[in-house]
Each structure stands twice: as C-alpha cells, then as structure tokens.
N, C-alpha and C positions, 0 to 999 in steps of 0.2 A: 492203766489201773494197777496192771501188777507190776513188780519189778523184781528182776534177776540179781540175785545176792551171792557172793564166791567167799568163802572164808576160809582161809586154810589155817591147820594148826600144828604143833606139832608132836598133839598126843596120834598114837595108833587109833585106828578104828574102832576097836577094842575099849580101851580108856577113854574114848569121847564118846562112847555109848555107856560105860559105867559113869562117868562125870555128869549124864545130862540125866540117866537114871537117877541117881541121888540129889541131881539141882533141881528137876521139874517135878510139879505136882502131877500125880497121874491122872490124866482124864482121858478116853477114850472115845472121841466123835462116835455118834450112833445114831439112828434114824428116828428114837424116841425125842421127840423134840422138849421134853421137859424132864429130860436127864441134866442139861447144860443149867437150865432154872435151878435147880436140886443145889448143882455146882456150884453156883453160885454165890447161892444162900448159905450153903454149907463154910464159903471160904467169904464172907460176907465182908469180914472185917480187918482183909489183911489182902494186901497187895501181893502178886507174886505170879509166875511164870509157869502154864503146866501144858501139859501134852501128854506124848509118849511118843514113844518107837511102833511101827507097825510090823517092823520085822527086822531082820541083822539090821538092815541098812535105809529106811525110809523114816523121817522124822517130821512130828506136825508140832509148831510150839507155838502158843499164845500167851496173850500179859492179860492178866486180871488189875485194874486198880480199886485196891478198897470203897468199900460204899456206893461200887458203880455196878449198873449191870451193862456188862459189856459184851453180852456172849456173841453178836457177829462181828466183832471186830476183826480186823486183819490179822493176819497168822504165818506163820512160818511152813510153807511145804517144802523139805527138801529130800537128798540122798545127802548119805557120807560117803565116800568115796577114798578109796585107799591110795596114797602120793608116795613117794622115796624117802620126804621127808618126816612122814607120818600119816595127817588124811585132810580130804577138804569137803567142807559142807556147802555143797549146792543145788540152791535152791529157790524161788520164790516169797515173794512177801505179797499176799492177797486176801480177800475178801474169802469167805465161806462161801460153796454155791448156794446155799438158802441165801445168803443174802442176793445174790443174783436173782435166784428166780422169782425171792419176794417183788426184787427191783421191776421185771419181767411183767407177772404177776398184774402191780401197781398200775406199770403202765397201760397196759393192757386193758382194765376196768378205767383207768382214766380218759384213757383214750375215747373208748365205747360212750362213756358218758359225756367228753366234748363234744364229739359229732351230736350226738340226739342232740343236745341243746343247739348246736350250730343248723341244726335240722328244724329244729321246731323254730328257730329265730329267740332264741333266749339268749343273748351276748352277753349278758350280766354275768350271767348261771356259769356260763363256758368261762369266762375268765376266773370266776369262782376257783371253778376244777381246775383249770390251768396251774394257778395257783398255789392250790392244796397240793396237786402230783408234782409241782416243782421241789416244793418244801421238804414234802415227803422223801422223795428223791434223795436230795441233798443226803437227809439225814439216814438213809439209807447207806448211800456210799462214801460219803464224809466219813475220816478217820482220821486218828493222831496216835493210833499204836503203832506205826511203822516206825518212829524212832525211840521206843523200846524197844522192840522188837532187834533192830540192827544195833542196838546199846549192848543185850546179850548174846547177840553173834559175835562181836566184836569182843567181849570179853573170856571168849571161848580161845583165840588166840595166845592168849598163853602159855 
C-alpha cells in the first residue's frame, strides 16, 4: 500500500523548505474532520498541491484536482534530510489513517452483518453485503494521486 520515495536535490534544507513554503498551499491535517471539506470547497476550482511542514524538518504534501473531493487521497509523509550535496526528501506515499480506519471500520460492520445473515441462513442478503463491503473497499483504498504526487517530488530536483 505504501511505498518508499528517496529524492534528493540540490537546494539546502533551508531552500527546499522556502521553495515548498511558497509552492504548497497551506493546510494543516487536524482532528476536525470538516476542516479538509471547508478546504476543499474553498480551493473548489483549481488544482494544486498543499500541506505544510510540521517543523524544520518533517513534510506532509497532497494533490487536490479541481471539481474533485479528494481529501483522503494519498499524500506525501516525509523528512528532509541534510546530504554534502544539499538535502534529500524521504519519505512515503500513503493513504491518511482515517482512511484506514474508515477501511477497518467498514469491515468490521460488514463483516458483523455477513455472519448474522450466514447465521440465520439468508445467502442472498450475505452476498448482498459481501458485495457492497468489496465495492466499498475498493473505493476506499483505490487511488491515482501517487503519480502526482511522485510528478512534484521529482520536480523538486532541480
């Protein structure tokens, strides 16, 4: 699910904390779940790339595409990290854990409710559910922002 991304470049630390400053739209993950909806809606009509820094050195970046709500899409967790040549960004490309424990969550209420119907002899019902929690699923951890996502890591390179 996730995969490990190395980028090296060769601004300082310093400059590729002011470069992602100025290129990323600021958003700040929080526990308010309809801060990111807000986000959204706010940036409704225009594609683009935002996060922040959590401190010197720890970066979260995600891709918005215009007219989409995308907010658990896959995202960027890494570190910058200081080289001889300048710095290198390492880090992950993954799911948000909401999205996991939605994933969790789903199954878990799915599950509950195959058994009863496998219990009471309702085979229909249970493939029903089967069904719906695979769908659901899918569209849960189904994603196509990881190559965005490795499009602006890789243009950070220069």
């Amino acid at each position: 699910m996730s995969r490990k991304i190395v980028t090296e470049t060769s601004l300082s630390p310093k400059k590729l904390c002011k470069r992602l400053d100025r290129e990323l739209t600021e958003y700040r993950p929080t526990l308010n779940i309809f801060s990111l909806g807000r986000f959204m809606r706010k940036h409704r009509y225009e594609s683009c790339f935002y996060g922040c820094r959590r401190d010197d050195h720890r970066v979260v970046i995600f891709h918005h595409q215009a007219k989409k709500r995308d907010g658990g899409a896959s995202g960027f967790f890494g570190v910058i990290e200081k080289t001889e040549n300048g710095s290198r960004l390492v880090g992950r490309i993954r799911k948000p854990v909401s999205a996991y424990i939605s994933a969790a969550a789903l199954t878990l209420i799915a599950w509950v409710l195959i058994l009863m119907c496998a219990g009471l002899r309702e085979y229909a019902a249970m493939g029903v559910f089967a069904g719906i929690w695979a769908v659901a699923l899918f569209l849960i951890l189904f994603d196509d922002k990881k190559k965005y996502i490795e499009a602006y890591l890789e243009s950070l390179r220069e």
